[in-house]
C-alpha positions as protocol buffer text, in pm:
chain_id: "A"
residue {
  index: 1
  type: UNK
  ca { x: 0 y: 0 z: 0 }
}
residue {
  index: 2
  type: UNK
  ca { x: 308 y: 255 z: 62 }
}
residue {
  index: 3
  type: UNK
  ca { x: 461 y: 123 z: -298 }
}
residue {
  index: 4
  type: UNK
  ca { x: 430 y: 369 z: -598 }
}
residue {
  index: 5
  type: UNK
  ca { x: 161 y: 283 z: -832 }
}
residue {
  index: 6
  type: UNK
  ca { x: 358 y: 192 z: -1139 }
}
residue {
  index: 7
  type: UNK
  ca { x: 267 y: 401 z: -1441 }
}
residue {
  index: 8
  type: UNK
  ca { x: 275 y: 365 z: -1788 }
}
residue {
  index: 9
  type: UNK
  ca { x: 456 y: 729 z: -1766 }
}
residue {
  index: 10
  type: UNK
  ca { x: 710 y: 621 z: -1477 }
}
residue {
  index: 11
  type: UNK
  ca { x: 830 y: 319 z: -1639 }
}
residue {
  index: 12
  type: UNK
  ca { x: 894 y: 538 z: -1951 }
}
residue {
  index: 13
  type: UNK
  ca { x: 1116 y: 801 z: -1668 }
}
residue {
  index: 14
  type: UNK
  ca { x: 1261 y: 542 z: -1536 }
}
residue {
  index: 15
  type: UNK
  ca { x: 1377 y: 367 z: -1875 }
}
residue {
  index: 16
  type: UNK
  ca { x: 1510 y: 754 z: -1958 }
}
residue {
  index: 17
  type: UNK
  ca { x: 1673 y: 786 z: -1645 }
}
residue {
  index: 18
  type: UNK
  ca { x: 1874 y: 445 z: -1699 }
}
residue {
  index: 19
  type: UNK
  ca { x: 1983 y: 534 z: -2066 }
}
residue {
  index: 20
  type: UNK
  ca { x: 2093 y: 886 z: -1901 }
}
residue {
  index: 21
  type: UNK
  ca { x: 2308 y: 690 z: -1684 }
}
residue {
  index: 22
  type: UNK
  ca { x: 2455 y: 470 z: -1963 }
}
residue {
  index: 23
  type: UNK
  ca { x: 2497 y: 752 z: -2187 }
}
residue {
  index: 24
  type: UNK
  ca { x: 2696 y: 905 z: -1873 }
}
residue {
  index: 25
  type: UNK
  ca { x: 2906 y: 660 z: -1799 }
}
residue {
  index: 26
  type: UNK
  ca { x: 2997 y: 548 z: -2126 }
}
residue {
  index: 27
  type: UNK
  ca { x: 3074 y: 896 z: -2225 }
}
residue {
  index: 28
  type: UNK
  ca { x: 3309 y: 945 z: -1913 }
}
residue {
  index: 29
  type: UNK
  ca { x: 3518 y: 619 z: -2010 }
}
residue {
  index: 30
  type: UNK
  ca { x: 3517 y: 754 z: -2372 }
}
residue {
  index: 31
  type: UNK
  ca { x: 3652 y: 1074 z: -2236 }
}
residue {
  index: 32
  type: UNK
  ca { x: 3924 y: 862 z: -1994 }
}
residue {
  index: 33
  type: UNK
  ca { x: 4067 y: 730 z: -2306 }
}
residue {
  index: 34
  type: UNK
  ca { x: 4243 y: 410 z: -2359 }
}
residue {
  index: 35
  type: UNK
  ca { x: 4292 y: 133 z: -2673 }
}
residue {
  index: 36
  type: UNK
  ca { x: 3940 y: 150 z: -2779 }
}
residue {
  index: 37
  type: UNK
  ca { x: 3784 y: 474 z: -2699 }
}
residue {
  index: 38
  type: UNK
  ca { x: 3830 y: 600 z: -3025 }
}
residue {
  index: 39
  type: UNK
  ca { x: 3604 y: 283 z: -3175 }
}
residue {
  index: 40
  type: UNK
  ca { x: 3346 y: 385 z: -2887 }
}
residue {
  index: 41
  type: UNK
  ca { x: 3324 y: 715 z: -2984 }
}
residue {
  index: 42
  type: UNK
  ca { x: 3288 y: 634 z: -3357 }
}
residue {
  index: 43
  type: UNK
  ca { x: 3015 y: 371 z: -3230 }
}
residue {
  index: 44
  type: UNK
  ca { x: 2824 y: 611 z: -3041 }
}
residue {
  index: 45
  type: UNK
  ca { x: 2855 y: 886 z: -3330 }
}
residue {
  index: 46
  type: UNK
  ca { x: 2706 y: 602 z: -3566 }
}
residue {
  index: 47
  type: UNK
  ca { x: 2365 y: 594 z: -3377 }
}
residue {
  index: 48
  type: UNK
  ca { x: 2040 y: 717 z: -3569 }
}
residue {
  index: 49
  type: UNK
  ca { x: 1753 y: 850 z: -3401 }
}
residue {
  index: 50
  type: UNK
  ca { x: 1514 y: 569 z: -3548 }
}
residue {
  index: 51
  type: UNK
  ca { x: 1765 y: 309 z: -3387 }
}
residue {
  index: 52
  type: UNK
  ca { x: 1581 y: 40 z: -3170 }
}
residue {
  index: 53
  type: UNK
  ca { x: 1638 y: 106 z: -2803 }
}
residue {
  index: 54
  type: UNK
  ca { x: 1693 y: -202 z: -2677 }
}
residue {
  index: 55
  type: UNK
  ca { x: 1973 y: -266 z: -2908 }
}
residue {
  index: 56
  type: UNK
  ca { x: 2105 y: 91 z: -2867 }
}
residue {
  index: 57
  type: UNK
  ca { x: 2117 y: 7 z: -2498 }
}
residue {
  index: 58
  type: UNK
  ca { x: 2294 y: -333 z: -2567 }
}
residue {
  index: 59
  type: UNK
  ca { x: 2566 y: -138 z: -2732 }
}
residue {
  index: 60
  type: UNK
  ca { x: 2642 y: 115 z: -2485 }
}
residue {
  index: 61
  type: UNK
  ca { x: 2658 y: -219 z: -2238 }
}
residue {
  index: 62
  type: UNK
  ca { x: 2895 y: -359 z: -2437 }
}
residue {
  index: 63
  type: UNK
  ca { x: 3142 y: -55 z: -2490 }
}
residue {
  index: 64
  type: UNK
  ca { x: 3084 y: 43 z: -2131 }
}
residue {
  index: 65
  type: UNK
  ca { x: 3217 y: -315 z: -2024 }
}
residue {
  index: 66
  type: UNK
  ca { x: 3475 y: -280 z: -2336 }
}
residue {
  index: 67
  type: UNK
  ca { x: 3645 y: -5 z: -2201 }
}
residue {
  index: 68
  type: UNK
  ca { x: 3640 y: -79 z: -1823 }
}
residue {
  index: 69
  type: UNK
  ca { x: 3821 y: -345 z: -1874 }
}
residue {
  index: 70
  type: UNK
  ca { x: 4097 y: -247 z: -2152 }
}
């Protein structure tokens, strides 16, 4: 009873929150540098508006986890 209701419209902030927070964090290990960051930041250029989210998301994964660990 003390939950939030969940919303049609707070899924959707909380889905844009999380991508903020990817976006973020893969921009900040762009920005650190390293072997692939370059490839990243090509990657991340490459992206078109009418790309499919889930697979947009998938990608910044994957580069996040890319350059953490080069």
């Amino acid at each position: 009873p003390e939950a939030p209701i969940e919303t049609l419209a707070l899924e959707g902030f909380r889905e844009g929150h999380d991508d903020a927070r990817y976006l973020a964090t893969l921009q900040a290990r762009i920005a650190a540098g390293g072997r692939e960051a370059q490839k990243a930041a090509e990657w991340l250029k490459s992206v078109r508006l009418d790309t499919d989210l889930t697979e947009w998301r998938t990608g910044m994964v994957w580069w996040i986890e890319a350059l953490g660990n080069a």
